[in-house]
VOLOTI-841529 format. One record per residue (C-alpha): x, y, z; residue in one letter. Coordinates in steps of 0.001 Angstrom, whole numbers, padded with zeros to 6 digits, always signed. Each point is the difference from the previous one (the first is absolute). Last residue first. Layout:
<recs>
XYZA
...
</recs>
This chain:
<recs>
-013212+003543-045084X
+000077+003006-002585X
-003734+001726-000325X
+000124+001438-003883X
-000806+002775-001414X
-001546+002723+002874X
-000841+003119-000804X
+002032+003212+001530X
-001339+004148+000518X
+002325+001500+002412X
-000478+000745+003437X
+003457-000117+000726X
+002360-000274-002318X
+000972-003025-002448X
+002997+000411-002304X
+002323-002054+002977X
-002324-002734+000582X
-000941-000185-003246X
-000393-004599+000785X
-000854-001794+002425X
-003065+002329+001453X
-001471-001277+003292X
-003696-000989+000633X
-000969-000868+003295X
-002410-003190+001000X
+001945-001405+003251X
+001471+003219+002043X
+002688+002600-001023X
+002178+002356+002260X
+001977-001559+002685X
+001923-003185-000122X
+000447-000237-003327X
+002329-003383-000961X
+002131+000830-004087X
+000083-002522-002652X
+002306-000965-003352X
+003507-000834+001744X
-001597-000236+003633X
-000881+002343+002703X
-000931+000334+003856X
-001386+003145+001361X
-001678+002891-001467X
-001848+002675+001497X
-002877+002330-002809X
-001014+003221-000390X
-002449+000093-002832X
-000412+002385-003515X
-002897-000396-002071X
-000560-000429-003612X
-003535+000558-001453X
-002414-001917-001332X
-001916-000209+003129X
+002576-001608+001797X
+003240-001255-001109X
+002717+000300+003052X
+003950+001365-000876X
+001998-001842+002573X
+002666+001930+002216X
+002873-000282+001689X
+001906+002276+002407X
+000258+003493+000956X
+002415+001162-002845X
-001710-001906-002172X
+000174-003882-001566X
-003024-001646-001949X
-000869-003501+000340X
-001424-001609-002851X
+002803-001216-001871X
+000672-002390+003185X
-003473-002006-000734X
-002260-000006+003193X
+000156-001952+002531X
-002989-000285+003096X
+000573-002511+002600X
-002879-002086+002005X
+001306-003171+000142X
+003373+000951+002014X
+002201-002982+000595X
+002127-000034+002889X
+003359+000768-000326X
+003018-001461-001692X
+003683+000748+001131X
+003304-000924-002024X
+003245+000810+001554X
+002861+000152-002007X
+003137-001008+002536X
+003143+002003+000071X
+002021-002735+002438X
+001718+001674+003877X
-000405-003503+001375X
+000332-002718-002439X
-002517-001996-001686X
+001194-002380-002854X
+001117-002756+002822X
-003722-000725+000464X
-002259+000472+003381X
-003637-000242+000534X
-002792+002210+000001X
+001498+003965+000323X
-001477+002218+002861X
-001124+002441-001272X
+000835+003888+001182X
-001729+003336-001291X
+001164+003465-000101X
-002442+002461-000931X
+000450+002773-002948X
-000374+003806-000100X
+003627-000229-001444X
+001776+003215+002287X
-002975+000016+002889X
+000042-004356+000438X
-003238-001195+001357X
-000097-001026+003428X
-000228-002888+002375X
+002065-002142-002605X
-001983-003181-001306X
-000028-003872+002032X
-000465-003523-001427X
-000085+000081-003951X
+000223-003631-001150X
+002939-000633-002403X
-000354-002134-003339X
+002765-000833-002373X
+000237-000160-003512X
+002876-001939-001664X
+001862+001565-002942X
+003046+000370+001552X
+002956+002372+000090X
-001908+003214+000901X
-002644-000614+002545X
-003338-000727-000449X
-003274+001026+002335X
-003461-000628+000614X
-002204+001105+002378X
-002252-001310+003065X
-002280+001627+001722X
+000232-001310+003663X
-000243+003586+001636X
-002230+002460-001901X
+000930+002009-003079X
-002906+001881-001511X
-000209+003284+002375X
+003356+000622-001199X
-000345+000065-003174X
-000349+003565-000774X
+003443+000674+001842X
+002210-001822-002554X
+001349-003108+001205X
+003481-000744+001514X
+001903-003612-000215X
+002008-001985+002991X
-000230-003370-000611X
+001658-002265+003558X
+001870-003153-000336X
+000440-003307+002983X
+003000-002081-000250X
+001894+003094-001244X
+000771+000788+003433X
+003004+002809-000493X
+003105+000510+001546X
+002158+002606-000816X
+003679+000329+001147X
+002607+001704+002361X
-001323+003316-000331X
+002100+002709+002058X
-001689+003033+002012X
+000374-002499+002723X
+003647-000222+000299X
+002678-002062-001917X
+003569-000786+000386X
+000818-003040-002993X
+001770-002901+001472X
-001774-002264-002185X
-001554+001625-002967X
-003155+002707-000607X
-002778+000766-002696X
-001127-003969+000033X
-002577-000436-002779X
-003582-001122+000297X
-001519-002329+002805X
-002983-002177-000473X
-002198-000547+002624X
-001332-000815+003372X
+000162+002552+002774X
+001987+002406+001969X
+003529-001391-001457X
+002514+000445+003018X
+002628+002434+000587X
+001922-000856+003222X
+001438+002728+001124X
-003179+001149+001740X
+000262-002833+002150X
+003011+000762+001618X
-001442+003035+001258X
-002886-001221+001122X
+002130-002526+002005X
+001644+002993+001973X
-002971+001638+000733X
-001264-003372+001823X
+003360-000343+001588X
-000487+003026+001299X
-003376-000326+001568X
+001098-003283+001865X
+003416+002107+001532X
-002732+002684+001027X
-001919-002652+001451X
+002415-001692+002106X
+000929+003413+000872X
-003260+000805+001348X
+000150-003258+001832X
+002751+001066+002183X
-001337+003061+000574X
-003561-001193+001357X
+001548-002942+002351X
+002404+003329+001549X
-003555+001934+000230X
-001436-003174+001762X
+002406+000037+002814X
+002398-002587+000389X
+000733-003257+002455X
-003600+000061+000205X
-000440-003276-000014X
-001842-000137-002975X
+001823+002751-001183X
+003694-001417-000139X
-001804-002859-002097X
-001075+002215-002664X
+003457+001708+000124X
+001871-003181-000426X
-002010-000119-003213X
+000297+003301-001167X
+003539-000346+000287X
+000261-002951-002010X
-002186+000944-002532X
+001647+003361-000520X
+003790-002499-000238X
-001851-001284-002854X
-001243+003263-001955X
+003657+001357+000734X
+001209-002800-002601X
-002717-000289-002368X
+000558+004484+000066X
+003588-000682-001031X
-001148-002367-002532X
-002947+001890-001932X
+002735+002860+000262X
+002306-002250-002011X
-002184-001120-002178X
-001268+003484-001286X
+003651+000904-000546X
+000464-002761-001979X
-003044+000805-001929X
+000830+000316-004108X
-002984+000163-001998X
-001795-003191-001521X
-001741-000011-003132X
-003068-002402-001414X
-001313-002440+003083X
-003126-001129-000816X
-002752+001007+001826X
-002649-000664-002843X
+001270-002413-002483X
+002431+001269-002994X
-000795-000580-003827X
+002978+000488-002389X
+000617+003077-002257X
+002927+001011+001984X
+001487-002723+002345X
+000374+002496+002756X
+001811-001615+003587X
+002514+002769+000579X
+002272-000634+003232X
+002364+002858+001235X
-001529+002540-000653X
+001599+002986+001156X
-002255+002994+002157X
-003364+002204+000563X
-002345-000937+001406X
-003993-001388-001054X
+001134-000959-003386X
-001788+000356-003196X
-002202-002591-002231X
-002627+002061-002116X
-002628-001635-000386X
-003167-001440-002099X
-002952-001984+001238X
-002782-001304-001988X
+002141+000604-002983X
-001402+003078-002902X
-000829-000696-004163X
-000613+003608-000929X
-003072+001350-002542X
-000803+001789-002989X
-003803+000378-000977X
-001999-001545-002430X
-003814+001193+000472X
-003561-002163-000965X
-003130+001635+000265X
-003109-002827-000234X
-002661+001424-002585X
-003503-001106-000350X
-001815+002173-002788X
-002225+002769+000570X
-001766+001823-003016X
+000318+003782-001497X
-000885-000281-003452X
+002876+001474-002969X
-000121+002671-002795X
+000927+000403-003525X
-000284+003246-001506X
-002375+000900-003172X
+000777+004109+000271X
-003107+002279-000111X
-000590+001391-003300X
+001133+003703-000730X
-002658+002811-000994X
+001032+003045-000806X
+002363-000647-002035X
+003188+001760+000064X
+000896+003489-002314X
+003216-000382-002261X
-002157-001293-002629X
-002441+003147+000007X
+002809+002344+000300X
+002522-001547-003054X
-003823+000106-002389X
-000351+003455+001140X
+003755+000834-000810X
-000683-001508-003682X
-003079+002337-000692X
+002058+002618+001222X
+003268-000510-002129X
-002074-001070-002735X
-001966+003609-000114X
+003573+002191+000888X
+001011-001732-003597X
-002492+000844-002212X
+000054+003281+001223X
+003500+000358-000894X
-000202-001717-002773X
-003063+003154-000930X
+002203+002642+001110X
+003032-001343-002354X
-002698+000204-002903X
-000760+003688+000024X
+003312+001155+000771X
+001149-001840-003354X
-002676+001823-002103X
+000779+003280+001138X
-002495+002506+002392X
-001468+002539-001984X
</recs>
């Protein structure tokens, strides 16, 4: 016979093992997801063209018309300086002179046998047209008349390339040399610049290159004054640039001002032509991969995936070049819960 207090610890523990399943069902059944899951309510936008005119900033350099370095031709002292540094010069002015005593004193001795080669050839001219002398005597004498002539010549070039003149109009920099200083030609004297006439050299990004043309003009300012000034572009660089993938472009700047100096960071502002038939989506739209972007297409009720090229972009909106035409549907909003193919409804159409 089994005891009373057997009897009735079998039957808690029964009890128990019965609430302990009934609860573990109810655990299961809670823990298992529905079946059936509504579509997300996402907000989407239209594909439509709007006119757009693509506007870039890029930095620039304020350039002279002309610009060199001024170096001697010889080597030797100078023994006459002419720079008034930062003051405008005429073209052909005389800036430096190097020493050329010994110059002019050939130039002299040669004067000297150049006359007495006149002389002879003249009383040799007359010998011959009496034929007091043969023609090949005539011919000698007047070869050396023209040796002396051909000397002299030499010798002048020489003289004048120690005289260092300015090679055109404009304003000269600071003197790097004093009076009775030796130089030689790998020395620079001074700069000279012709400010009278400016030059805006600015790159542009290799897409827009087929948008600049000759004449266009741009705007530009210049640190130290809040004036805007215009340039007109007159000539580009015959080939893009490999390291920047850029193209040099040159404007000529319209009019002068005492603000502009050569060598000036300039922030060049250049508009293009309007384009009326742009398509700009918002920028939460655009998805970024490995390969590129992306816009997630509603069609059918169900999210699709879309290559797509971008271009120009704003604080709120993003150009597509490639990828979408006029009358898409784009998702806003779950773009990074939604995958492909999946089941979406559409809220609300954002504008």
């Amino acid at each position: 016979m089994i005891p009373k207090y057997v009897h009735q610890t079998i039957i808690s523990a029964t009890i128990a093992c019965l609430f302990a399943a009934c609860g573990s069902k109810k655990q299961e059944a809670k823990s298992k997801p529905s079946q059936q899951r509504t579509a997300p309510r996402l907000e989407a936008y239209i594909v439509s063209t709007q006119s757009f005119a693509d506007v870039i900033e890029v930095p620039g350099s304020i350039v002279a018309n002309e610009v060199t370095e001024i170096r001697p031709e010889v080597s030797g002292r100078i023994v006459q300086l002419n720079i008034a540094e930062g003051k405008p010069v005429g073209k052909g002015a005389l800036l430096a002179k190097i020493y050329d005593g010994d110059l002019q004193a050939q130039l002299k001795k040669l004067q000297s046998q150049l006359a007495i080669a006149q002389t002879n050839e003249n009383r040799a001219s007359r010998l011959l047209e009496i034929q007091g002398i043969s023609r090949n005597d005539y011919d000698i004498t007047l070869l050396n008349l023209n040796n002396i002539r051909a000397d002299i010549d030499v010798i002048k070039t020489q003289i004048y390339r120690t005289e260092i003149r300015a090679p055109f109009s404009g304003k000269l920099g600071l003197r790097n040399v004093s009076p009775g200083a030796y130089v030689s030609p790998a020395d620079i004297i001074a700069t000279i610049n012709q400010v009278s006439d400016l030059k805006l050299d600015f790159s542009i990004p290799e897409k827009y290159i087929g948008s600049i043309e000759n004449g266009q003009l741009v705007d530009f300012t210049v640190q130290g004054s809040d004036k805007t000034y215009t340039a007109r572009v007159y000539a580009t660089e015959s080939n893009v640039g490999v390291t920047n993938r850029s193209l040099l472009v040159r404007a000529r700047v319209n009019g002068a001002s005492n603000a502009l100096v050569p060598g000036a960071f300039a922030k060049v502002k250049l508009g293009f032509a309007a384009n009326t038939n742009a398509i700009f989506v918002p920028s939460q739209s655009v998805v970024p991969t490995i390969k590129g972007k992306q816009v997630i297409l509603y069609r059918n009720g169900k999210a699709v995936f879309s290559d797509v090229e971008i271009g120009a972009r704003d604080s709120a909106r993003v150009e597509v070049t490639r990828g979408l035409k006029v009358g898409d549907t784009i998702l806003t909003t779950g773009i990074m819960t939604t995958k492909p193919d999946a089941k979406v409804e559409i809220g609300k159409i954002v504008e």
